[in-house]
C-alpha positions in Angstrom: 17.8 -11.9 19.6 14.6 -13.3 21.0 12.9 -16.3 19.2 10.6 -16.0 16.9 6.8 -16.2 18.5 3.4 -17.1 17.5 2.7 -12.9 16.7 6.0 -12.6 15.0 5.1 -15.4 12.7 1.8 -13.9 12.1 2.9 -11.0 10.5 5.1 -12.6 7.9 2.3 -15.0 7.4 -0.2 -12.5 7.3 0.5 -8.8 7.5 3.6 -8.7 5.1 3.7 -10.7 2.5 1.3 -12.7 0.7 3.0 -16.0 1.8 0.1 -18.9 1.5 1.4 -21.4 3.2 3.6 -22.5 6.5 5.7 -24.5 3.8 6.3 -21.9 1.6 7.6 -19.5 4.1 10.3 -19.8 2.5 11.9 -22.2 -0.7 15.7 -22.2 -1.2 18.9 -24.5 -1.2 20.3 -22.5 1.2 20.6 -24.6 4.8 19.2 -22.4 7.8 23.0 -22.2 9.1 24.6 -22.1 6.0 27.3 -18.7 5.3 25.1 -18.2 2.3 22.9 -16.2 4.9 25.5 -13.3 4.5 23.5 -12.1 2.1 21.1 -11.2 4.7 20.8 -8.0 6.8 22.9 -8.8 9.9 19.9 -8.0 11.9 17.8 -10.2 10.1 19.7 -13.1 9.6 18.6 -14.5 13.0 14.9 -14.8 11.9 15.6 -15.4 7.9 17.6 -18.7 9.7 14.3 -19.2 12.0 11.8 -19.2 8.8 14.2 -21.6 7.1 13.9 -23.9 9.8 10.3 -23.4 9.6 9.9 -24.3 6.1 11.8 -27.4 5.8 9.1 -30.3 5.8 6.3 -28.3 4.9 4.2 -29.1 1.8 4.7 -26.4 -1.6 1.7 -23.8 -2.2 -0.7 -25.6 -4.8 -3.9 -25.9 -5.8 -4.3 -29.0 -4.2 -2.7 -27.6 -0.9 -4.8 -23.9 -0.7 -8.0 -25.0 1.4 -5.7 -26.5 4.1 -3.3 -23.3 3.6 -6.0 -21.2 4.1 -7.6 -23.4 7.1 -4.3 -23.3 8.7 -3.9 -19.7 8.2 -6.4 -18.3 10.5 -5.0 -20.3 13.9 -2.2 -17.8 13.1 -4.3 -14.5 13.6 -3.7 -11.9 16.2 -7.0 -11.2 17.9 -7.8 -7.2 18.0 -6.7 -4.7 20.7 -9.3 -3.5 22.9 -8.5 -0.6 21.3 -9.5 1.7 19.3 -13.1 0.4 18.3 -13.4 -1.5 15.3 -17.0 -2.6 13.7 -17.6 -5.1 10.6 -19.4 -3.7 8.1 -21.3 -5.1 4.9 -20.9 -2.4 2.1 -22.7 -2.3 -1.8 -20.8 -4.0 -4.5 -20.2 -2.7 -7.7 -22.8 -2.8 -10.1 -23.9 -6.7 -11.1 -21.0 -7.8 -7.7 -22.3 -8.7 -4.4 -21.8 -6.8 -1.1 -18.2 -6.3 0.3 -17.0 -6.9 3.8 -15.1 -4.1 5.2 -14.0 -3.7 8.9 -13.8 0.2 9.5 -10.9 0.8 12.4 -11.1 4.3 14.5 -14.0 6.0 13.3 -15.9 8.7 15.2 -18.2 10.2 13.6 -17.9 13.9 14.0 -14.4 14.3 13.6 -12.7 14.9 10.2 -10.0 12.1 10.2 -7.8 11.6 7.4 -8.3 8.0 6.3 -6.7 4.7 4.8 -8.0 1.9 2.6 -6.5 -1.0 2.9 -6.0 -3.9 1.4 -4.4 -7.2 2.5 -1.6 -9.6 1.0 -1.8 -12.8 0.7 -0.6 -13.7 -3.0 -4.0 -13.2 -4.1 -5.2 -16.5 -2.9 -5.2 -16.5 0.9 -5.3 -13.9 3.5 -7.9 -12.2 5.2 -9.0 -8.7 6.6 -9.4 -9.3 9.8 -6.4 -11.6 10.2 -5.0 -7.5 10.3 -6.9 -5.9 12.5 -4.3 -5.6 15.5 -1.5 -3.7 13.1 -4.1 -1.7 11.7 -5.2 -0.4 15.1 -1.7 0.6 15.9 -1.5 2.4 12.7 -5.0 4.1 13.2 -3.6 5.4 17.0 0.2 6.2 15.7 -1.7 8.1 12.7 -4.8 9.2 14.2 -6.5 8.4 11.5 -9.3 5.7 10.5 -8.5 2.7 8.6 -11.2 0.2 6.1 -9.5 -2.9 5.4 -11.5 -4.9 2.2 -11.9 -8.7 2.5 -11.9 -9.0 -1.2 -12.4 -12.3 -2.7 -9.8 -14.2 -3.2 -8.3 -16.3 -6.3 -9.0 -18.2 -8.0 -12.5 -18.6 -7.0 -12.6 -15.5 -8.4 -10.8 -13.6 -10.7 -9.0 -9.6 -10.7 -12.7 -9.2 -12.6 -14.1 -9.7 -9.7 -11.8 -8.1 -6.8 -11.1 -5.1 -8.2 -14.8 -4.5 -8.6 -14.4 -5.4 -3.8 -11.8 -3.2 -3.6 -12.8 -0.5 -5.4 -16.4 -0.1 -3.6 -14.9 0.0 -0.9 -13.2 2.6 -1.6 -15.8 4.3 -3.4 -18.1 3.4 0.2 -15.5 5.2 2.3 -15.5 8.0 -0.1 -19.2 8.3 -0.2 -20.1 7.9 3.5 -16.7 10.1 4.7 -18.9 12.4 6.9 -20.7 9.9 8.7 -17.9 7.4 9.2 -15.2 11.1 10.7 -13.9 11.0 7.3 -12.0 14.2 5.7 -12.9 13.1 2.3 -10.2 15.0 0.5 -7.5 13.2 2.9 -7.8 9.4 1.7 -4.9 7.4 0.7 -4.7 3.6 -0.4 -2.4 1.0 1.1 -1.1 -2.5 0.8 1.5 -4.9 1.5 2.7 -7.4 -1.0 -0.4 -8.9 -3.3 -2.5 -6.2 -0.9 0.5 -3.2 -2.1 -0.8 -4.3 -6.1 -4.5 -4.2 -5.2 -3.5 -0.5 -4.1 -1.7 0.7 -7.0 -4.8 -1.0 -9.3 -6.8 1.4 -7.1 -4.8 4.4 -7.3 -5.1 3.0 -11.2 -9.1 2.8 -11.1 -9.4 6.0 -9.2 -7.3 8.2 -11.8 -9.5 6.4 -14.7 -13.0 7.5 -12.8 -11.9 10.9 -12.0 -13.8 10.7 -8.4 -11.7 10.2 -5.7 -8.5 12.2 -5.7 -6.4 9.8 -3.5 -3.4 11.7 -1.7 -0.9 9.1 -1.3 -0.6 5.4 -2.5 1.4 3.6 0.0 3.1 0.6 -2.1 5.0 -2.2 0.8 6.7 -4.1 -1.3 4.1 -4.6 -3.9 3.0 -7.5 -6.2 2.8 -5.5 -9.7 4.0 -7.9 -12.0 3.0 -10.9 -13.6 6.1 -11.5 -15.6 8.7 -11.9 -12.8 8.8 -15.4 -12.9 7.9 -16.5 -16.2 9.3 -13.8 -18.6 11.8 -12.7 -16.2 13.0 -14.2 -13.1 16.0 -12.0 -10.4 18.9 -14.5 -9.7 19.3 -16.0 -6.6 19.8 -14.5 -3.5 16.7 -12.5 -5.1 13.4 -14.2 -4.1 14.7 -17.3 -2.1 13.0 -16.3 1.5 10.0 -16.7 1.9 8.2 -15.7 -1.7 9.7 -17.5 -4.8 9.3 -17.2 -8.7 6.7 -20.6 -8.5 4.4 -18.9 -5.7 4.7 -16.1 -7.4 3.5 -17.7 -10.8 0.8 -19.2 -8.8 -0.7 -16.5 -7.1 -1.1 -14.6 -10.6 -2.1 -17.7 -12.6 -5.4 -18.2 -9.9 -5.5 -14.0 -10.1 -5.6 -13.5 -13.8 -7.5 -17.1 -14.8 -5.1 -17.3 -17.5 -0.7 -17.6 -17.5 0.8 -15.2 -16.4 3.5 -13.9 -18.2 2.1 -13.9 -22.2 0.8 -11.2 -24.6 -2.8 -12.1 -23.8 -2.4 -11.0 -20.1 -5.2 -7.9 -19.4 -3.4 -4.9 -19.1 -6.0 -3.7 -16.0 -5.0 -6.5 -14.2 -1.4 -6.0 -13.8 0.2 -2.3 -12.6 3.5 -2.8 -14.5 1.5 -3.6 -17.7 0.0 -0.1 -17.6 1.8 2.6 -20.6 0.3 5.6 -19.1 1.6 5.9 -14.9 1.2 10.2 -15.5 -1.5 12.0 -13.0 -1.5 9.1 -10.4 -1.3 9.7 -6.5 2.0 10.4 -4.6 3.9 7.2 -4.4 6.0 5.4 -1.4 7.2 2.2 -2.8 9.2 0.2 0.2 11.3 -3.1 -0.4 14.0 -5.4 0.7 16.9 -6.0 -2.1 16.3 -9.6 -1.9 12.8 -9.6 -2.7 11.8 -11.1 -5.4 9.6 -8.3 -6.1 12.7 -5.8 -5.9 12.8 -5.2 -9.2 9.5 -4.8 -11.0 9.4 -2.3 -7.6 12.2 -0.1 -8.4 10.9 0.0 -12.0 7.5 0.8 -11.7 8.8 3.8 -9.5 11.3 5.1 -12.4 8.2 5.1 -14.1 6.5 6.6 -11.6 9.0 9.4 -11.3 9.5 9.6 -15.3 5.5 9.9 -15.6 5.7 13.2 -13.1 4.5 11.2 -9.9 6.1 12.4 -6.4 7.1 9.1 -5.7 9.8 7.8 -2.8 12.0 4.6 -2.7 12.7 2.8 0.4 15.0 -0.2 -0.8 16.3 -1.7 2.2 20.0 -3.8 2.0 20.2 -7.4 2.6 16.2 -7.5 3.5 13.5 -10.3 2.4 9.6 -10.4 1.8 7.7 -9.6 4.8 11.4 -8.1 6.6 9.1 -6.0 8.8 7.0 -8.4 10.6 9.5 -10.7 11.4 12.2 -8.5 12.1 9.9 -5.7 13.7 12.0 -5.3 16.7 15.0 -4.7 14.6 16.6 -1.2 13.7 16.6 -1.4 10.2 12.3 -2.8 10.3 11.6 0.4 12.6 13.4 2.8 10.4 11.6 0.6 7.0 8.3 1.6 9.4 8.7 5.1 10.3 9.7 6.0 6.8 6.0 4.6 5.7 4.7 6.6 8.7 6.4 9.7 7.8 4.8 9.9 4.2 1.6 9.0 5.3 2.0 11.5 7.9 3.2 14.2 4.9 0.7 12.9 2.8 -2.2 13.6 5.1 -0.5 17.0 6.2 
């Protein structure tokens, strides 16, 4: 097992998991060399021992610590490939919302591509668009396809209210301009990964509700859908102690909603789970390690996914933690997590 390196840590930091902070990579009594670890993937324990080491003296995710979180962040970012192209692009807003920054990956115009919209994690409160680009290029070539990432505002300078309204013009953009950006307009599925995998089921959400844009997949990796896990509800440990915890968690959706998280006076619109009616919505692939916290407001939102008459599929992976797949990329059981994503966007597009 090779050590973990500066683009190894930028994908749990960045492209899996809605972490926020080097400190709160991961928050847990468990000692990096402890026999506690057996609850981890043999594969994985190597790097879940690696992030614990990591974490020790680092300061919690706050309010107070999120500007230097989000400063220290952005040294971590992969720079792009050379290719394919990529272009930054400033799209319309929403009505009464100011313009959206999108990055459009792989487009040619011309060709009738099969698309992604993507959106990033980051808990809500950090994370950025760019900080992607390099795994979305892969994804574009491996998938042919061509990928707009949304650098939504974050929380809680701004509320769901507001980035919803970001991620859904951008959709609505790459809808709209399909044949002038190589687009197959009837060929566009939503993606995420963590707070970025609950943005895309709000959009699979938003796009049922307008009746415009009939998605054909919603590609859920190891969503954020929730706000009760950790207030009404919180998994018992081993559940949720690497690298995303029950108080980031409440964090992240107290600065997304502007309210607690957790009460009767939470907005249904904001929060997937919250939502009685799941019947009509795109395909679903829903993709998590057993030890995420998020494990189980996953696995029910896709019984109720399945119950509702949704095609949905189930990846839960034994022994795996938030953000598994970054980390752990060279690992069998993160490429087989990876192809099985691949292969239902592949189906999907089919």
């Amino acid at each position: 097992m090779r050590s973990v390196t500066r683009r190894d840590f930028h994908h749990v930091i960045l492209s899996a998991l809605g972490s926020c902070t080097l400190g709160s990579l991961c928050s847990t009594a468990y000692a990096a060399d402890d026999e506690s670890l057996t609850f981890v993937h043999p594969e994985l324990r190597p790097f879940a021992a690696q992030l614990m080491k990591l974490a020790g003296a680092m300061p919690e995710l706050s309010a107070q610590t999120l500007a230097a979180t989000r400063q220290a962040m952005g040294g971590w970012a992969q720079p792009p490939l050379a290719s394919p192209a990529w272009a930054k692009r400033l799209v319309p807003g929403m009505a009464g919302n100011p313009p959206v920054t999108v990055y459009v990956i792989n487009s040619t115009p011309g060709a009738k591509r099969p698309a992604i919209l993507h959106t990033h994690g980051g808990g809500f409160v950090s994370g950025s668009a760019s900080d992607m680009l390099a795994d979305l290029q892969r994804l574009a070539l491996e998938l042919n396809c061509t990928i707009v990432t949304v650098d939504y505002r974050l929380a809680p300078e701004t509320t769901y209210l507001g980035s919803t309204k970001d991620t859904y013009a951008a959709l609505e953009w790459l809808h709209n301009q399909a044949s002038s950006l190589g687009v197959d307009a009837a060929r566009i599925a939503v993606m995420g990964e963590s707070a970025g995998g609950g943005h895309a089921a709000l959009l699979a959400l938003k796009a049922r509700e307008v009746g415009k844009i009939a998605l054909v997949a919603q590609i859920l990796i190891y969503p954020m859908l929730d706000d009760r896990t950790g207030t009404v509800t919180t998994p018992p440990a081993p559940i949720g102690t690497i690298i995303w915890n029950a108080q980031k968690n409440r964090f992240g959706w107290q600065s997304f909603l502007g309210q607690a998280p957790g009460t009767a006076q939470v907005p249904v619109e904001a929060v997937p789970a919250r939502c009685q009616d799941l019947s009509g919505l795109a395909p679903a692939f829903i993709g998590v390690g057993s030890v995420d916290l998020f494990v189980n407001e996953d696995i029910a939102y896709a019984h109720r996914l399945i119950d509702a008459g949704v095609p949905t599929q189930l990846e839960v992976v034994p022994g795996a933690f938030h953000g598994f797949d970054g980390i752990g990329a060279t690992t069998g059981v993160a490429k087989d997590f990876t192809a099985a994503k691949i292969k239902a966007l592949r189906q999907a597009f089919a």
